[in-house]
C-alpha positions, -999 to 999 in steps of 0.1 A, spaced: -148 -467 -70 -151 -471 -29 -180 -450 -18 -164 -442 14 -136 -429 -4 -158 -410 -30 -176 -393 2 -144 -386 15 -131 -363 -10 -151 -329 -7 -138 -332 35 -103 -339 22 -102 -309 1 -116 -285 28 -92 -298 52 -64 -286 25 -78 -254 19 -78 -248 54 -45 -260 63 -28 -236 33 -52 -204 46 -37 -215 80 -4 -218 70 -7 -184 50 -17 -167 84 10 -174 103 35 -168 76 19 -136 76 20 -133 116 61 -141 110 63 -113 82 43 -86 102 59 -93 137 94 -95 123 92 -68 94 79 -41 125 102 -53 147 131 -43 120 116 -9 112 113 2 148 142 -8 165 174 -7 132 156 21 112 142 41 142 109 43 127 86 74 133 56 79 126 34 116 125 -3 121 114 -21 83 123 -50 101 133 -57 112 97 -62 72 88 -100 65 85 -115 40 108 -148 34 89 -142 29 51 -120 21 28 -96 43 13 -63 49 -10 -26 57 5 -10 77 -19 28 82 -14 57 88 -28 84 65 -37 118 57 -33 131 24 -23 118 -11 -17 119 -7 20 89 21 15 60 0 14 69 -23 46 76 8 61 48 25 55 25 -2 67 46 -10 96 39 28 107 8 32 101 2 4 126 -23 -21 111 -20 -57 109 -1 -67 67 -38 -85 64 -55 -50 63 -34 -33 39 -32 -39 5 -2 -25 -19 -12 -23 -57 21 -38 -70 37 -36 -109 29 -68 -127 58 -68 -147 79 -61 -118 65 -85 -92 44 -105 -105 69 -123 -134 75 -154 -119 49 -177 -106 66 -185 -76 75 -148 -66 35 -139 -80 26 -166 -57 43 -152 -28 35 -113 -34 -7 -124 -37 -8 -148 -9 18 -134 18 24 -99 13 -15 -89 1 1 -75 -37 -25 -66 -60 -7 -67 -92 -15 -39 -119 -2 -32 -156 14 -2 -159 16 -4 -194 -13 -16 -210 -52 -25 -188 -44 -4 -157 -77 -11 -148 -80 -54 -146 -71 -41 -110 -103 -30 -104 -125 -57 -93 -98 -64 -64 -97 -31 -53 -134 -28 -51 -133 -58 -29 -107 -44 -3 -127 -12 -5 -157 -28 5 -143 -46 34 -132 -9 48 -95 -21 43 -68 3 30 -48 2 -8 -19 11 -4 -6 29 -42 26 46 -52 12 67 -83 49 81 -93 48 42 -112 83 34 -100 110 45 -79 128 78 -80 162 76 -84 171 110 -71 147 109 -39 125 137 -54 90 136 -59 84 125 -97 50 137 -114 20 113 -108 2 91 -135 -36 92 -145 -44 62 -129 -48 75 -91 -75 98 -107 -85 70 -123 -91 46 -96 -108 69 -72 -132 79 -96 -139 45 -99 -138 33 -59 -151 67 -52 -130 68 -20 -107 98 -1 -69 94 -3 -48 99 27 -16 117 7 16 100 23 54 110 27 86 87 37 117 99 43 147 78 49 143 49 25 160 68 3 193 69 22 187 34 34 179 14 4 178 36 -29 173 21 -61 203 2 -80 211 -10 -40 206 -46 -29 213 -46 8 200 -19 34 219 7 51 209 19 92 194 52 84 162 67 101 131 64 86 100 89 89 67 82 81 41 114 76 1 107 71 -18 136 58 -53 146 61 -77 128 38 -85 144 0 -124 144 -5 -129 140 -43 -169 135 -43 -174 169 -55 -161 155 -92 -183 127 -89 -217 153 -90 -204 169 -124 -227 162 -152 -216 164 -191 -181 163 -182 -162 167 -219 -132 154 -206 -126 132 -177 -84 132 -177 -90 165 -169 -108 153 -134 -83 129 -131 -50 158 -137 -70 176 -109 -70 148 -85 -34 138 -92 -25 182 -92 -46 180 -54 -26 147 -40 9 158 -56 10 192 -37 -5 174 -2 27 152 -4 48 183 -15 37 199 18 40 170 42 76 167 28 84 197 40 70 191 75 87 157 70 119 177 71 116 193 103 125 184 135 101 163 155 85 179 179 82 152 202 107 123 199 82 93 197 91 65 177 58 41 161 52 9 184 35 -18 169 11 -38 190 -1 -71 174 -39 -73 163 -58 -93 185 
């Protein structure tokens, strides 16, 4: 075997690594630049509540669910960079092919979780994002609604924040339903409203000794982050007081 070419090697497989993490990058520039570019300008995308978003840790997005378009949407209005927001994604939906899997990990940050079976192989991810101060983006309904009403929550958002020990920022979209509602395969122009609600503390659960029952915590925690959605839908549905759609700036 030629030396050089043995020494060689290691070099040559950095330079790969770098050139795909490169390449992932700027697809991921492409996707973020076009995908707001679409949501503000053909769906009219508004935005209320960004100031409820924490700036120093990580924490959960909890919102409900409609339509595919919800959690582009959501990301797009809550005006961070695709990089900083991760969307726990259904493995058996998303994550079935390798070359779709591939594409959901790598360029739109999916973290993929069984909804029927291990819910919690998510975890070591999550606890990762979390501890980078990045945002998880989850829809706990488990799938889209196919009447646009709020469907009741599963266990496992009461489940995961007991285990991340992080707030949750409840979240309402409205709009997606009317554009793009389940069954649909291409998007209708139709108004889309994004509303960020004020962030659920949960660390009073966490001091409770001899608990007999933790799905109990966790039905509380769901109850708590189902009625804070219930109550931003209805602010959803009035009229804006000021008439300000989101803009997206790109992350330096």
């Amino acid at each position: 075997m030629n030396k050089t070419n043995s020494l060689a090697e290691p070099y040559d497989w950095l330079f790969q690594q770098a050139t795909a993490k490169t390449l992932n990058q700027a697809v991921q520039e492409l996707v973020w630049l076009s995908g707001t570019a679409i949501y503000n300008h053909w769906f009219q995308l508004e935005c209320r509540g960004l100031e409820n978003l924490p700036q120093d840790r990580g924490y959960i997005m909890a919102a409900n669910h409609t339509s595919h378009l919800d959690g582009s949407a959501i990301i797009a209005a809550c005006g961070q960079h695709l990089n900083q927001v991760y969307s726990l994604a259904a493995q058996d939906y998303f994550f079935d092919r390798p070359v779709k899997s591939w594409l959901c990990r790598n360029w739109l940050n999916m973290i993929p979780f069984n909804r029927r079976g291990q819910f919690l192989d998510c975890l070591p991810t999550c606890q990762e994002v979390i501890a980078r101060q990045q945002a998880i983006l989850f829809f706990p309904e488990g799938t889209r609604s196919e009447t646009g009403q709020l469907q009741p929550l599963k266990l496992g958002l009461g489940i995961l924040v007991m285990k991340l020990k992080v707030p949750v920022v409840p979240v309402h979209i409205q709009g997606t339903y009317r554009a793009l509602p389940k069954g649909k395969v291409f998007p209708k122009k139709y108004p889309i409203r994004v509303s960020f609600g004020s962030p659920l503390e949960f660390k009073h659960y966490l001091t409770i000794d001899n608990v007999s029952d933790d799905h109990q915590i966790y039905r509380e925690i769901v109850s708590d982050v189902y009625v804070a959605i219930q109550k931003l839908k209805t602010i959803n549905e009035m009229p804006a007081q000021h008439d300000e759609k989101v803009i997206i700036e790109r992350s330096e």
